[in-house]
C-alpha positions in Angstrom: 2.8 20.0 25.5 0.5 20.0 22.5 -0.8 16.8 21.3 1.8 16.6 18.0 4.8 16.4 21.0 2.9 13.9 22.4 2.6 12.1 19.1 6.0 12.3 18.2 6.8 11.3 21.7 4.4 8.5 21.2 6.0 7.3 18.1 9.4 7.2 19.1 9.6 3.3 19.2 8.5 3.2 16.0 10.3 6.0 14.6 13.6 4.3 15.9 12.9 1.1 14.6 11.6 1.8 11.1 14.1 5.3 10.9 17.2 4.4 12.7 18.0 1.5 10.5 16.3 3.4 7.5 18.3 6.3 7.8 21.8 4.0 7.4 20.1 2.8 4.3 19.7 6.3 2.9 22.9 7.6 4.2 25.1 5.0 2.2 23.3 6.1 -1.0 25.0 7.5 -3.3 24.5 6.6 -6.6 21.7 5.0 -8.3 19.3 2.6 -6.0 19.9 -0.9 -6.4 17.4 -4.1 -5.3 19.9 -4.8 -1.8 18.3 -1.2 -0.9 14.7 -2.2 -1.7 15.1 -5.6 0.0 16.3 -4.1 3.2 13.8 -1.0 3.4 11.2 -3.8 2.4 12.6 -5.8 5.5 12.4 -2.9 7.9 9.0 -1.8 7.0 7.5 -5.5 7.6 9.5 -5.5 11.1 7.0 -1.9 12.2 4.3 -4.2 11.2 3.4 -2.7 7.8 2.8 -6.0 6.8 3.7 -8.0 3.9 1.6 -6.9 1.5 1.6 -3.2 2.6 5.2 -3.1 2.2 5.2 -4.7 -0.7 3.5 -2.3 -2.4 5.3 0.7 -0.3 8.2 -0.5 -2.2 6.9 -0.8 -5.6 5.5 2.9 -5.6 9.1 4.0 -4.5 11.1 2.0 -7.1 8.1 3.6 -9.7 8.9 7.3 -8.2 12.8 7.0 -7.6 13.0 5.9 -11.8 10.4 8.9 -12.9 11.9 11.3 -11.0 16.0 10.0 -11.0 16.0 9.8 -7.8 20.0 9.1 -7.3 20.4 10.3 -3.1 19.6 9.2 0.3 17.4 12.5 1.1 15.7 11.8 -2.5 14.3 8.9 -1.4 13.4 9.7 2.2 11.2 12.5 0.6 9.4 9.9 -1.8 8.8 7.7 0.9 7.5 10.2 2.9 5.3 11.1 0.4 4.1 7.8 -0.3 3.2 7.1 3.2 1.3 10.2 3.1 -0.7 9.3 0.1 -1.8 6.0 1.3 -3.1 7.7 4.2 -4.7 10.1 2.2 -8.3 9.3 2.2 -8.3 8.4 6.4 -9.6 11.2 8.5 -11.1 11.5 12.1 -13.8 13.1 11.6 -16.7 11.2 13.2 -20.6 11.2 11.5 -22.3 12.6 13.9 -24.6 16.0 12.3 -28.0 14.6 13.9 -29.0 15.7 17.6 -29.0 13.1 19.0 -26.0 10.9 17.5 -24.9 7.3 18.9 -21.4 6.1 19.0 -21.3 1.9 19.6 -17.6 1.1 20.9 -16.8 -2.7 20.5 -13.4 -4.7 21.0 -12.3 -7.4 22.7 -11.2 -6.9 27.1 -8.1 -5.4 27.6 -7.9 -3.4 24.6 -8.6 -0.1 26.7 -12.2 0.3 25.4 -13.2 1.8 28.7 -10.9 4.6 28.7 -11.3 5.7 25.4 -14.8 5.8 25.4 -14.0 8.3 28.1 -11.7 10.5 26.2 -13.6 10.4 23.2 -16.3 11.7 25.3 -14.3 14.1 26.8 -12.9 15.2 23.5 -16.4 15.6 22.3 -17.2 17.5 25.3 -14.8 19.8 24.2 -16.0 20.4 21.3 -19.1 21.6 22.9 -21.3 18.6 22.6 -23.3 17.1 25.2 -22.4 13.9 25.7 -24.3 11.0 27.8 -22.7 7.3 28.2 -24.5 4.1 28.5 -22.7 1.1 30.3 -24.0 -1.6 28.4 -21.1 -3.7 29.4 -23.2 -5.0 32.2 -21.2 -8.7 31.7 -17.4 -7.5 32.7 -17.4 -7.0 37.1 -17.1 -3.4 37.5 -17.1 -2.3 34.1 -20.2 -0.3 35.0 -17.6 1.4 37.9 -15.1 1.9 35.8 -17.2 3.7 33.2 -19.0 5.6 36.1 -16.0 6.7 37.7 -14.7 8.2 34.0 -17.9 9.6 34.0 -17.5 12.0 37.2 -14.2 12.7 36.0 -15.3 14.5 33.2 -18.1 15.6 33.8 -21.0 13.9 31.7 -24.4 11.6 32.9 -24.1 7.9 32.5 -26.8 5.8 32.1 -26.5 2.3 33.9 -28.6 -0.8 35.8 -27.1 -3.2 37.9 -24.6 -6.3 36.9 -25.9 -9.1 34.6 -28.7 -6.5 33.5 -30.0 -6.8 29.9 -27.3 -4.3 27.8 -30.2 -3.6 25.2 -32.4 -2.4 28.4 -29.5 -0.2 29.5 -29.2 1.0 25.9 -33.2 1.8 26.0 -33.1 4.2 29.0 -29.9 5.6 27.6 -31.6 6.5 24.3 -34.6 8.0 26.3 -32.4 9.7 28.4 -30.6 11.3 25.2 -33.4 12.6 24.1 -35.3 13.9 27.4 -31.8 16.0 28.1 -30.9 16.8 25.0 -27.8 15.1 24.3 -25.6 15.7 21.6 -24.0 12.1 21.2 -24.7 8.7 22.9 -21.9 6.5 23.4 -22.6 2.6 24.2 -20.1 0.6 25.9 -20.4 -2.9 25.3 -19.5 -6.1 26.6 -15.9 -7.0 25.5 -16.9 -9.7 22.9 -15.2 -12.3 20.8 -15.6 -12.6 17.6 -16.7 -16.5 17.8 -19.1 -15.7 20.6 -22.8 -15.9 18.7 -24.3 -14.9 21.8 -22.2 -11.6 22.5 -22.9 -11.0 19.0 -26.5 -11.6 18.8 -26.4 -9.3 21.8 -24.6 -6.3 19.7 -27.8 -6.5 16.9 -30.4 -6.2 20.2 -28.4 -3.2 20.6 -28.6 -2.0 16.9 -32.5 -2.5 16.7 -33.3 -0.4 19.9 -31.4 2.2 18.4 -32.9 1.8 14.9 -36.1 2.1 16.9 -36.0 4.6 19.6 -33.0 7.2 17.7 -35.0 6.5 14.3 -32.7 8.4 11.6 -29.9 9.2 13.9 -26.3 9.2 12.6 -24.4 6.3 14.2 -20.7 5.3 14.2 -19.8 1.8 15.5 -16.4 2.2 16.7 -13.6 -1.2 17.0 -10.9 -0.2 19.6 -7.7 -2.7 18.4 -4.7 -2.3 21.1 -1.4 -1.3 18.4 0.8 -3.6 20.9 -1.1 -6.8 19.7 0.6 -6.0 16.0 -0.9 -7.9 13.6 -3.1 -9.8 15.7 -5.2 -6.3 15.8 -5.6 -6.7 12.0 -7.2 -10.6 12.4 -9.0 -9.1 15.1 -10.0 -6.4 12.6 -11.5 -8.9 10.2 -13.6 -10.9 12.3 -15.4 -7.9 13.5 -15.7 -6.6 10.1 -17.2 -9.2 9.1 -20.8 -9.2 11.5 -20.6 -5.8 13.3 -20.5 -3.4 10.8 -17.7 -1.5 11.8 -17.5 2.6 10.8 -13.7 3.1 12.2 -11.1 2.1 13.9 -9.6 3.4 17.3 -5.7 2.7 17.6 -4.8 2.8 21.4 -1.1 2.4 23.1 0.6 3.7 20.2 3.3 5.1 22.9 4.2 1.3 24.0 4.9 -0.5 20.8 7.9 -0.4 18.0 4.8 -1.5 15.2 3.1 1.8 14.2 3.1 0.1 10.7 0.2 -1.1 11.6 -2.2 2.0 11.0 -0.9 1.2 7.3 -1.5 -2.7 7.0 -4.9 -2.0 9.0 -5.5 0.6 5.7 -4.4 -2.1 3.3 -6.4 -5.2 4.4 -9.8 -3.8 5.8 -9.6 0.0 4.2 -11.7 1.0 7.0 -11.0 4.7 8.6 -8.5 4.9 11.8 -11.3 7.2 14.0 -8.8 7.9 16.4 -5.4 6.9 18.1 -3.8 6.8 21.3 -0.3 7.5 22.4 -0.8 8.0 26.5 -2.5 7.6 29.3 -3.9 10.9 30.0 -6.8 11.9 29.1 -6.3 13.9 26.2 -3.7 11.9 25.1 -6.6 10.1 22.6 -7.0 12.5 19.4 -8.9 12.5 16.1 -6.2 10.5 13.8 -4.3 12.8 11.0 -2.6 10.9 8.5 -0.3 13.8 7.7 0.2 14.8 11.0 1.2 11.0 11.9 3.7 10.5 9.3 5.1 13.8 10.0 5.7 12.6 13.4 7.4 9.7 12.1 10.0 11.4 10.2 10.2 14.7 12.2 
């Protein structure tokens, strides 16, 4: 199954929640749009966790394009909406920053998110892509995160640098850096310690991290990467802004995509933090995590 089945297989919850009720709406259309239309799309959109906001303006741009283009039929204005969702999506990609040899790749989020895992099938997507790809397990805090990493490690086949429980991350970070560059390594990805926001320490810990690898990777490209669970809805977006706000996030990975009605979200996480959605996740298998296409997902959403 390639990975667009997957996605539209992934999508399904939300698909049904935001299309099935959607889809009555446009159906009954059949004359010109009034506001009980708007209300209820508007109503339906902030229950797939758009958001308020995001729907809001979802519904202004479609009352704009249904009155400059006399739009007067249900299939009208599924096509307009379809191309609005598009368009707000327009400017996200998942392509990663990573031209210098080596590159790092910091993945941050809170425990329970599934930062482990995709760490490992972002490697393994990378590996796919030919790169050589080494992991450090700075999550040295989290009992057997180091195994967990190390036995996603065998499984795919890359080296993973790691010391023993309760070691110094920034340590483990230093020999992974070295490491990098004594074997040649394409990309360096850091696990980290599943920190809270409003935990200085964990945090003062993530900028140890940043200066050994503004020191030993001088002018290396670097993506710092926040992994937000799409089940937690808009809890991912707070989650979103604390981060943003200290740890100087590059993009956004979307996991569990599969198990929640509220794929809104990759639009209200556009709206409120305009940061990039990296990548998203809709399974458990390994290459079920998958450089995010904003045409692609709303294609899956109406398909």
């Amino acid at each position: 199954m390639g990975f667009f089945e997957k996605l539209k297989l992934g999508l399904a919850k939300t698909k049904n929640a935001i299309l099935h009720r959607a889809d009555a709406l446009f159906r009954a259309l059949g004359g010109e749009i009034d506001e009980d239309f708007y209300e209820e799309l508007e109503e339906i959109l902030i229950l797939a966790d758009f958001g308020a906001e995001t729907a809001m303006e979802i519904i202004d741009l479609l009352r704009e394009k249904v009155k400059e283009d006399r739009i007067m039929n249900g299939d009208g204005a599924k096509a307009a909406l379809r191309e609005i969702l598009t368009s707000l999506l327009q400017s996200e990609t998942g392509k990663l920053n990573l031209t210098t040899s080596p590159a790092s790749i910091l993945v941050i989020g809170v425990n329970g998110v599934g930062k482990t895992t995709s760490i490992a099938k972002i490697a393994n997507y990378l590996k796919s892509e030919g790169k050589k790809v080494i992991l450090a397990a700075g999550d040295t805090f989290r009992a057997a995160a180091i195994d967990q990493l190390g036995i996603w490690a065998d499984r795919i086949g890359v080296d993973m640098i790691a010391q023993k429980d309760g070691a110094d991350p920034a340590a483990v970070v230093f020999d992974a850096a070295a490491a990098a560059k004594k074997r040649n390594a394409d990309v360096l990805i850091v696990d980290t310690a599943g920190r809270l926001h409003n935990k200085k320490n964990l945090m003062d810990e993530l900028g140890k991290i940043h200066r050994v690898l503004d020191r030993e990777m001088a002018g290396s490209d670097r993506e710092v990467l926040l992994v937000l669970d799409a089940t937690t809805g808009q809890n991912a977006v707070s989650q979103a802004k604390e981060f943003s706000k200290s740890a100087g996030i590059t993009g956004l990975v979307l996991t569990k995509l599969d198990g929640t009605a509220k794929g809104g979200i990759v639009f209200s996480l556009k709206k409120e933090l305009g940061l990039p959605v990296k990548f998203i996740g809709v399974g458990e298998g390994v290459d079920d995590l998958r450089p995010f296409d904003p045409k692609s997902f709303v294609d899956a959403l109406f398909d």
